[in-house]
C-alpha positions in Angstrom: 0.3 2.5 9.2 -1.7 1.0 11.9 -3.7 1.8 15.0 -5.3 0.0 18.8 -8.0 1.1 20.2 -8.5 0.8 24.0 -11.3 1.7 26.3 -15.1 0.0 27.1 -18.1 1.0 26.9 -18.8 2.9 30.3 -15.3 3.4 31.2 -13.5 6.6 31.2 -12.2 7.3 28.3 -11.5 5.1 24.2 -8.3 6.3 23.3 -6.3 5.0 20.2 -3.3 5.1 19.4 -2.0 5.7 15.2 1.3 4.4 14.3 3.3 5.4 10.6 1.2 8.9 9.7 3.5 10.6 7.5 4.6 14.0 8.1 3.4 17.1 7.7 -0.4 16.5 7.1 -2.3 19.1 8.2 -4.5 17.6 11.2 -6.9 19.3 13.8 -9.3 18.2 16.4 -11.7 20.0 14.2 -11.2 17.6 11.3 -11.7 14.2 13.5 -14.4 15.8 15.5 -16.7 16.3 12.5 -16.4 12.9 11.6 -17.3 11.8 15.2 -20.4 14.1 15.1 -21.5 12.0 11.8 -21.4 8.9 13.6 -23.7 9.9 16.5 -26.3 10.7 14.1 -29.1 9.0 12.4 -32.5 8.1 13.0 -33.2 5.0 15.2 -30.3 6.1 17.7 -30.7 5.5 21.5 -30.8 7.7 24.4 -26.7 7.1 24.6 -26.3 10.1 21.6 -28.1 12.5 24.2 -25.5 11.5 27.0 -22.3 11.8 24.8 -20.8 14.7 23.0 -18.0 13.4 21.4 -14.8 14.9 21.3 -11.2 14.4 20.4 -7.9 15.3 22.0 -5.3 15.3 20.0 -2.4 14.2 22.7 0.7 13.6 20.6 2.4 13.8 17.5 0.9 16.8 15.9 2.5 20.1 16.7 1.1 23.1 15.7 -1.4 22.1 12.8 0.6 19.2 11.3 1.6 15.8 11.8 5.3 15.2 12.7 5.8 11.7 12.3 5.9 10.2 15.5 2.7 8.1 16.9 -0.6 10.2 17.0 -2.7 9.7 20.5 -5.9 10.7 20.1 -8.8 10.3 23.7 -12.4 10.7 23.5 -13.8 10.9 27.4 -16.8 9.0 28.2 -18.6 11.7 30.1 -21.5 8.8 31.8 -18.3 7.5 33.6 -19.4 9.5 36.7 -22.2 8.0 37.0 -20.1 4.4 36.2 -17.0 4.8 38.5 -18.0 2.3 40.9 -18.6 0.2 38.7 -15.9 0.4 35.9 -13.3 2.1 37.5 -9.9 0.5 37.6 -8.8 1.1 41.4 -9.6 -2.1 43.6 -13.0 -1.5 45.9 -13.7 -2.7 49.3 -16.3 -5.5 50.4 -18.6 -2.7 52.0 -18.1 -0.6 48.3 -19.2 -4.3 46.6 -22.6 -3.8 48.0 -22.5 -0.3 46.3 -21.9 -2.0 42.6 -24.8 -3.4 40.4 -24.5 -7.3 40.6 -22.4 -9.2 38.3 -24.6 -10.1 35.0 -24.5 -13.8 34.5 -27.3 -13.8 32.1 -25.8 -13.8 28.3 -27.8 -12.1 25.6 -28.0 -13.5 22.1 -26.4 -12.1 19.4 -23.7 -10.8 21.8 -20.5 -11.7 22.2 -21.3 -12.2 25.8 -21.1 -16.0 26.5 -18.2 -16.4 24.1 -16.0 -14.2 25.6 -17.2 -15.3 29.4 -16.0 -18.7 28.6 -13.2 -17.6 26.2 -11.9 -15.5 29.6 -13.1 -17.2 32.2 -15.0 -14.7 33.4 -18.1 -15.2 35.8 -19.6 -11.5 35.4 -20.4 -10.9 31.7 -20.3 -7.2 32.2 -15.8 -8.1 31.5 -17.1 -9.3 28.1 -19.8 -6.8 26.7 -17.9 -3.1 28.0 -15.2 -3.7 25.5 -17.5 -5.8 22.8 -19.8 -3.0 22.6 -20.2 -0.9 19.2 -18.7 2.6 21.5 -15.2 1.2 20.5 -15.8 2.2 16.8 -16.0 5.6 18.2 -12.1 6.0 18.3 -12.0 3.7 14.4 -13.6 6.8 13.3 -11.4 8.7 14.8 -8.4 7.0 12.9 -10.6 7.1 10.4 -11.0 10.7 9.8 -6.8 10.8 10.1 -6.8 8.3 7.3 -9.5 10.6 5.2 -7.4 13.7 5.7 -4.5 11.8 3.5 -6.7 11.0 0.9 -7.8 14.1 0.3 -4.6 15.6 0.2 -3.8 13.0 -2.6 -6.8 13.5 -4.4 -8.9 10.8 -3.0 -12.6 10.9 -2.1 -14.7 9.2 -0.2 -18.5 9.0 0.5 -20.8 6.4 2.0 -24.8 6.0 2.1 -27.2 3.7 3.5 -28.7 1.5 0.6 -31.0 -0.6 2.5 -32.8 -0.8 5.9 -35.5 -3.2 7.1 -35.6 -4.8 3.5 -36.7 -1.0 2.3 -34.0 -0.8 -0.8 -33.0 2.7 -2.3 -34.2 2.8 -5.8 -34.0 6.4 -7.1 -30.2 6.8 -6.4 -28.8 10.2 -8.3 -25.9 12.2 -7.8 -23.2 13.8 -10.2 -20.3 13.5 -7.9 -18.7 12.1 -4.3 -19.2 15.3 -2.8 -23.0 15.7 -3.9 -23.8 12.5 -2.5 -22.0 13.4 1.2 -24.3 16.4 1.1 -27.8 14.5 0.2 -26.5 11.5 2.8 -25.8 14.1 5.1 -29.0 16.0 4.7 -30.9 12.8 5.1 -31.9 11.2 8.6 -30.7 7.6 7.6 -28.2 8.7 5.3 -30.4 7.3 2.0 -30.3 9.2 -1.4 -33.5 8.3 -2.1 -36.1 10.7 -0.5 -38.9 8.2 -0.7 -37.5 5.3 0.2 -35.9 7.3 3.4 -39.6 8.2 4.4 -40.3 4.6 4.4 -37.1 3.4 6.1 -37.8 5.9 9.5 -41.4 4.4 9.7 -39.5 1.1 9.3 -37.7 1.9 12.0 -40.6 3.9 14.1 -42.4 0.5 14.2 -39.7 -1.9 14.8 -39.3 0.9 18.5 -42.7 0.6 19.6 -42.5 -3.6 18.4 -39.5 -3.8 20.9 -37.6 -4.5 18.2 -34.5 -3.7 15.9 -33.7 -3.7 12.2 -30.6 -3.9 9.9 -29.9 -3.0 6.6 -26.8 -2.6 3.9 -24.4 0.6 3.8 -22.4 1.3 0.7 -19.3 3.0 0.4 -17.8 4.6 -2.7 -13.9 6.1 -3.1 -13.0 8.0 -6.5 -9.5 9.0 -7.2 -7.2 5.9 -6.2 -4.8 5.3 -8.7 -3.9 2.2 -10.9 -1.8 -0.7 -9.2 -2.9 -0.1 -5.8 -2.4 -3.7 -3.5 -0.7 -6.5 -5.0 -1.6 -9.8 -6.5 1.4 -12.0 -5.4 0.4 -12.9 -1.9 -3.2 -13.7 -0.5 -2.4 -10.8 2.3 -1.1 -8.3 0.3 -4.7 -8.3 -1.7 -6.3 -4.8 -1.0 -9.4 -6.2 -1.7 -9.7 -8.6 0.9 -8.2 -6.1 3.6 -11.3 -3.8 3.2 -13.7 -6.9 3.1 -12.1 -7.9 6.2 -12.0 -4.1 7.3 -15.4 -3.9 6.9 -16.4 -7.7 8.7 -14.5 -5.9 12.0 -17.1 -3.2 12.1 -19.6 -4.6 15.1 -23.0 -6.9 13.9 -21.6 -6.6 10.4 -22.4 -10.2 8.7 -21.1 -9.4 5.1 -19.4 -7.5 2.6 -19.2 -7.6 -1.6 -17.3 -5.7 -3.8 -18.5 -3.7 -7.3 -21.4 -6.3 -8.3 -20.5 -9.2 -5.7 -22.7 -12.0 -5.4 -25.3 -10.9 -8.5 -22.1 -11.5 -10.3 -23.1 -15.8 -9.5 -26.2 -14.8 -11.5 -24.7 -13.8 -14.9 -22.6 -15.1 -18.0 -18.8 -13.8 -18.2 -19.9 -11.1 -21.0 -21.7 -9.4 -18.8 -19.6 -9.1 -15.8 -15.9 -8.5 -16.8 -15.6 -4.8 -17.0 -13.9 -4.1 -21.0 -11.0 -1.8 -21.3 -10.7 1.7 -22.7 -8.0 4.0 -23.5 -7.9 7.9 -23.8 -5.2 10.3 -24.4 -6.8 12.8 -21.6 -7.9 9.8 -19.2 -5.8 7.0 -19.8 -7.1 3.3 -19.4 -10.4 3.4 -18.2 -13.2 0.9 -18.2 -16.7 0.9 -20.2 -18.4 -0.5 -16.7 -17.1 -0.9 -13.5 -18.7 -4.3 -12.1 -15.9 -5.5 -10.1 -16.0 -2.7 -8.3 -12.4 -0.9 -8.6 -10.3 -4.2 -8.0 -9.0 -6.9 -10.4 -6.6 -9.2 -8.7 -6.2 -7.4 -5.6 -5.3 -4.5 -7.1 -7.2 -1.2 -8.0 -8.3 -0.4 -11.3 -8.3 3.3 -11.2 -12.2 3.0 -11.4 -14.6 4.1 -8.2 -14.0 1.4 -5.7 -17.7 0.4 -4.3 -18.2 -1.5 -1.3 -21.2 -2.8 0.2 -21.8 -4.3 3.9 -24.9 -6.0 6.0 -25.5 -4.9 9.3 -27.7 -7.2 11.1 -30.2 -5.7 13.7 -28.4 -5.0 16.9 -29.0 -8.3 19.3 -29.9 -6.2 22.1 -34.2 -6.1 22.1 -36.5 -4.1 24.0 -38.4 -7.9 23.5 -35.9 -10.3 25.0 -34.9 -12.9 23.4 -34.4 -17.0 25.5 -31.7 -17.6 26.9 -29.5 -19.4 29.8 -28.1 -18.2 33.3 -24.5 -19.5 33.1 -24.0 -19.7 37.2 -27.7 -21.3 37.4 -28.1 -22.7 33.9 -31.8 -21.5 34.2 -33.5 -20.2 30.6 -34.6 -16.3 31.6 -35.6 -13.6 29.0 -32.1 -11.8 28.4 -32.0 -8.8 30.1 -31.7 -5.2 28.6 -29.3 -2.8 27.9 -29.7 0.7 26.7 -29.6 0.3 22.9 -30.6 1.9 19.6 -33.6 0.5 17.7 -31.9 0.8 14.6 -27.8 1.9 13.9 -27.6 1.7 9.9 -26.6 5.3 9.1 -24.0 5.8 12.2 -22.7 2.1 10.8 -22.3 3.9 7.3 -20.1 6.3 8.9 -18.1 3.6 10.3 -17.9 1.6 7.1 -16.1 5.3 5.6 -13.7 5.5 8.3 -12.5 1.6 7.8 -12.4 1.6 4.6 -10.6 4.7 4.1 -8.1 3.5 6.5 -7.2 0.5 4.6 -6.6 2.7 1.8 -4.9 5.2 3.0 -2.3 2.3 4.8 -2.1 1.1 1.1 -0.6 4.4 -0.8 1.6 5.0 2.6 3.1 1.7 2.2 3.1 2.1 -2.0 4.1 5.6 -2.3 6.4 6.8 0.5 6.0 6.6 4.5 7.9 9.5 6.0 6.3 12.9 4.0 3.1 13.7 2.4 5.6 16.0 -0.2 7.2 12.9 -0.5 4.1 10.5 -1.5 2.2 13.9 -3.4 4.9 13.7 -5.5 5.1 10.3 -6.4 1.5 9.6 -6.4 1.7 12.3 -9.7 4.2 10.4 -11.2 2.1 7.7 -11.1 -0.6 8.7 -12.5 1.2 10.1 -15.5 3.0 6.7 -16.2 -0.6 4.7 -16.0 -2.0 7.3 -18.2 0.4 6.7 -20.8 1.5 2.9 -20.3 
């Protein structure tokens, strides 16, 4: 399976289209939509949530309820482009409509990929660079995301993401009996924490960064349960599931880095206390006594939870402008502002779901059988049985 997104930030529409969806998964706007209301929620969101009311069209390649093989379109309309069309629209505009159109922005912002990509592309007016660089793409990645989650599910496979950390406040009290409990307390909480208390303290965290001008990160976690043995491969560096959702997870926008299971604590301890021992049961198979590395031994899955951590810096754009350098006039200036959220953790969680379930779902397509979901129910079942008793 894979997917391209197209669209920017204030133009008309982010469409994206999904390549190798087998057939006959049940699939509805209704189903991507809800995942698309998740991501526009959270505490610390900006004034852009109030404009937007996103929603998916389902264009092509699912007839009547269910997939049918061929490529899936899916369009999400920007509905500020009326007030942008001047501005971002595609049709060429006259020297007397140029007077009508806000002046090109020369002045890079940092933490943006503004200055890289206006010299990458040669472009004068940075507004080329930071419409499609902006974090409104990952809009239609959770679109493909919530297509990727509805094969899981029919397979068995769950997944659930939280926010563990934001503005250095850590969840402590972390409780919950199963992946669906925790999507109902993330869901229930503003930032998406499982921890009441330390959720109290991140939206105050966040409340004074706003009135400081200022932004916050944090850390998201995402947990799957369900994926069978064997999944990814050893043999080849890209084949390595592992390293597909750590790079997954690096693509999401002012994400800075990613671990897996125990990560980098694991630099901390002796051998003994990291390497995860083996078990075997006639009713569950090989299992294992912890689960440090996180669902993954070389490359391949472990049939234990995979867990999957990323850092989201805080978002580059500041209500307090940061230095910086005109690139026509190569004077320093304060870098200007654009509309932005003060802090985007728990919509990032949501995004960190939708990537990571995509990878995996890509995986058992590509392991199990591409064409039918009968198909690859079937022989995910066989599977199982044959790691149960190997």
């Amino acid at each position: 399976m894979r997917y391209l997104t197209a669209g920017e930030s204030h133009g008309p529409q982010l469409t994206t289209i999904i390549e190798g969806v087998p057939s006959g998964l049940e699939l509805t706007a209704e189903t991507i939509n809800t995942e698309l209301g998740r991501r526009q929620k959270g505490y610390g969101r900006g004034r852009r949530m109030q404009i937007e009311k996103d929603q998916a069209l389902i264009t092509s390649g699912v007839r009547h309820g269910y997939t049918i093989g061929a490529p899936i379109a899916l369009v999400v309309e920007n509905n500020d482009f009326k007030h942008w069309r001047k501005i971002m629209g595609a049709e060429p505009i006259s020297a007397e409509e140029q007077e009508d159109v806000k002046r090109k922005i020369t002045r890079p912002r940092p933490g943006h990929a503004d200055l890289n990509g206006a010299i990458k592309y040669g472009h004068r007016d940075i507004r080329n660079v930071l419409e499609r660089s902006s974090a409104r793409e990952t809009t239609v990645r959770v679109a493909a995301g919530a297509v990727a989650k509805s094969i899981l599910s029919e397979v068995g496979i769950k997944v659930g993401g939280h926010v563990l950390e934001i503005g250095g406040i850590r969840a402590e009290n972390i409780q919950y009996n199963s992946i669906e409990e925790l999507q109902t307390i993330s869901e229930d909480s503003p930032v998406r924490c499982l921890d009441p208390e330390a959720a109290e303290k991140m939206m105050r965290a966040i409340d004074d960064a706003k009135k400081q001008g200022d932004s916050i990160g944090g850390i998201v976690e995402v947990i799957v349960e369900g994926m069978p043995i064997g999944v990814g491969s050893h043999v080849q560096y890209d084949r390595k599931l592992e390293a597909k959702l750590a790079a997954a997870v690096m693509s999401i926008n002012a994400f800075k880095g990613v671990e897996i299971g125990i990560g980098f604590e694991a630099a901390h301890l002796p051998g003994s206390q990291v390497h995860d021992e083996i078990a075997w049961d006639k009713d569950n198979g090989y299992t294992r006594r912890t689960n440090n590395a996180g669902g993954f031994e070389g490359g391949m899955t472990t049939g234990m939870p995979i867990v999957i951590r990323g850092v989201m810096k805080p978002i580059p754009t500041l209500y307090k402008p940061l230095e910086s350098v005109d690139i026509d006039t190569k004077e320093p200036f304060k870098a200007s502002i654009e509309r932005s959220d003060s802090c985007a953790v728990p919509a990032a969680s949501v995004v960190a779901e939708a990537v990571v379930a995509w990878e995996l779902a890509a995986a058992i397509v590509e392991q199990f059988g591409h064409d039918r979901m009968d198909t690859i129910k079937e022989n995910i079942e066989k599977h199982r049985e044959y790691s149960k008793n190997f």
